[in-house]
C-alpha positions as CSV (number, residue, x, y, z in Angstrom):
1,X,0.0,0.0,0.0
2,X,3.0,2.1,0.5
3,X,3.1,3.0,-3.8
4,X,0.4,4.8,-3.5
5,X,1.9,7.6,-0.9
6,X,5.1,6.8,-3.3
7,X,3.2,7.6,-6.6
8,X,1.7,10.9,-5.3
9,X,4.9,12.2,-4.6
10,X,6.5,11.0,-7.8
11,X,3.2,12.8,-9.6
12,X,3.8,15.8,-8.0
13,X,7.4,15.9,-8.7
14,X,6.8,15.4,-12.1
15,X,4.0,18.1,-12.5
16,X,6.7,20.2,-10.7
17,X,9.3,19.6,-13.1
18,X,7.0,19.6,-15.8
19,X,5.3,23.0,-15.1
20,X,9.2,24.6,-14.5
21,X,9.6,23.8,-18.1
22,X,6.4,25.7,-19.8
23,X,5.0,22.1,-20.5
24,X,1.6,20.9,-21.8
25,X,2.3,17.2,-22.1
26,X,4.5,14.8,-19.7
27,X,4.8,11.7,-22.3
28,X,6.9,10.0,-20.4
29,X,8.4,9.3,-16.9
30,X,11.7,6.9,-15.9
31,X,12.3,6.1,-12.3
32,X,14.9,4.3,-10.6
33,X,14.3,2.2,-7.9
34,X,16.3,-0.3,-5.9
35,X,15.0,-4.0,-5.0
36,X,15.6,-2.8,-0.9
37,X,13.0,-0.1,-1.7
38,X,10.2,-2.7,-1.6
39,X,8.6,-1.3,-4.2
40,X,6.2,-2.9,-6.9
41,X,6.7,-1.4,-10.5
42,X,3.1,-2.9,-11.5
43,X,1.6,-0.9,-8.0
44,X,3.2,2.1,-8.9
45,X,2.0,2.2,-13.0
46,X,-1.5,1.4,-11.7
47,X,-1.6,4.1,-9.4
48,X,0.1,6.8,-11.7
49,X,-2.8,5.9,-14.0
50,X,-5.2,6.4,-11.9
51,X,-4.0,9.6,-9.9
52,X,-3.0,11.2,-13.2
53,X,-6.3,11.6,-14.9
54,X,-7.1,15.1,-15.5
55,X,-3.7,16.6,-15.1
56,X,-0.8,17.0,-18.1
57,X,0.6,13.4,-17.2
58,X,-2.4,11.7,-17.8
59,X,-1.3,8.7,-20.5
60,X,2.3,8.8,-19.9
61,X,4.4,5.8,-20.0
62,X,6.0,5.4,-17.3
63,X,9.9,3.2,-17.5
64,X,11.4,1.8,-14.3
65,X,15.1,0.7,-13.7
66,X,15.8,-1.2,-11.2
67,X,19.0,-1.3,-9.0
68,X,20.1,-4.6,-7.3
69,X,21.1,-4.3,-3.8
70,X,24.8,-4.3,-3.4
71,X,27.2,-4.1,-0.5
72,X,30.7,-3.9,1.0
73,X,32.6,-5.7,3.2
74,X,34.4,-3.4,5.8
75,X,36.5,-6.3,6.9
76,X,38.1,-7.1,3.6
77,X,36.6,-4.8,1.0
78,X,35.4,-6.6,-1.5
79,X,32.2,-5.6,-3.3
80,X,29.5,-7.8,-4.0
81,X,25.8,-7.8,-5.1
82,X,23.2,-9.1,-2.5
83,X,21.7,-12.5,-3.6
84,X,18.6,-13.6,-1.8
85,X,19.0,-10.9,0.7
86,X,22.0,-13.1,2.2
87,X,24.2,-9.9,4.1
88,X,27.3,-12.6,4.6
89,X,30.4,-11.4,3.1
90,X,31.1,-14.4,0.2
91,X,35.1,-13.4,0.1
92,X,35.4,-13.8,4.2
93,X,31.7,-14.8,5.0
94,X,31.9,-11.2,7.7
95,X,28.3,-9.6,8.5
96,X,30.3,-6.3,8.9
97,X,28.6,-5.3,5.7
98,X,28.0,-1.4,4.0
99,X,24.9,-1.1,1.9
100,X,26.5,0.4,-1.3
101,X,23.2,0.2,-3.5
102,X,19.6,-0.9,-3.4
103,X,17.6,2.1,-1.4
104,X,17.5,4.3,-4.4
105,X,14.0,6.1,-5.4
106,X,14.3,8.6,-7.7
107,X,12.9,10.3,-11.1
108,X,15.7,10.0,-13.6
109,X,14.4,11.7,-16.5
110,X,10.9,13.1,-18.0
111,X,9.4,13.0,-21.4
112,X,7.4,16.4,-22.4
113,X,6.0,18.4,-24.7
């Protein structure tokens, strides 16, 4: 249920954006997202439809790229991408671990007219 608080705020950003460029049609949207995020791509493009209608983004396409979640070991250093949300360092097997990648949530670029 969190996408929907999520979607508003994207929505507004991108009316924002859009209105801070003279625009009359946002086209299309592209957000990032990391797996950590919890986020559902399907959640979020049902709720963009849905809150859109009647404003200047109504009937965009919206793109998502997702980011795997990735960490560091602060024992040894070696970088490694988060399988199966298994925190374990697989060069020393240390939990001592930095989160290097998977909490992004962002608007990367916009489509308009």
């Amino acid at each position: 249920m969190h996408e929907l608080a999520v979607t508003e705020e994207i929505l507004s950003l991108v009316l924002s954006e859009a209105n801070k460029n003279s625009a009359t049609k946002v086209k299309h949207v592209k957000l990032v997202i990391g797996e950590m995020t919890g986020i559902v791509n399907e959640s979020v493009s049902f709720y963009f439809n849905e809150i859109s209608k009647g404003t200047i983004a109504e009937g965009a396409t919206l793109s998502f790229k997702r980011i795997p979640a990735a960490g560091r070991c602060r024992d040894c250093g070696y970088q490694f991408e988060v399988k199966d949300f298994v925190w374990a360092c697989p060069h020393c097997e240390s939990l001592n671990i930095n989160i290097t990648a998977g909490k992004e949530l962002y608007l990367e670029s916009l489509g308009v007219i």
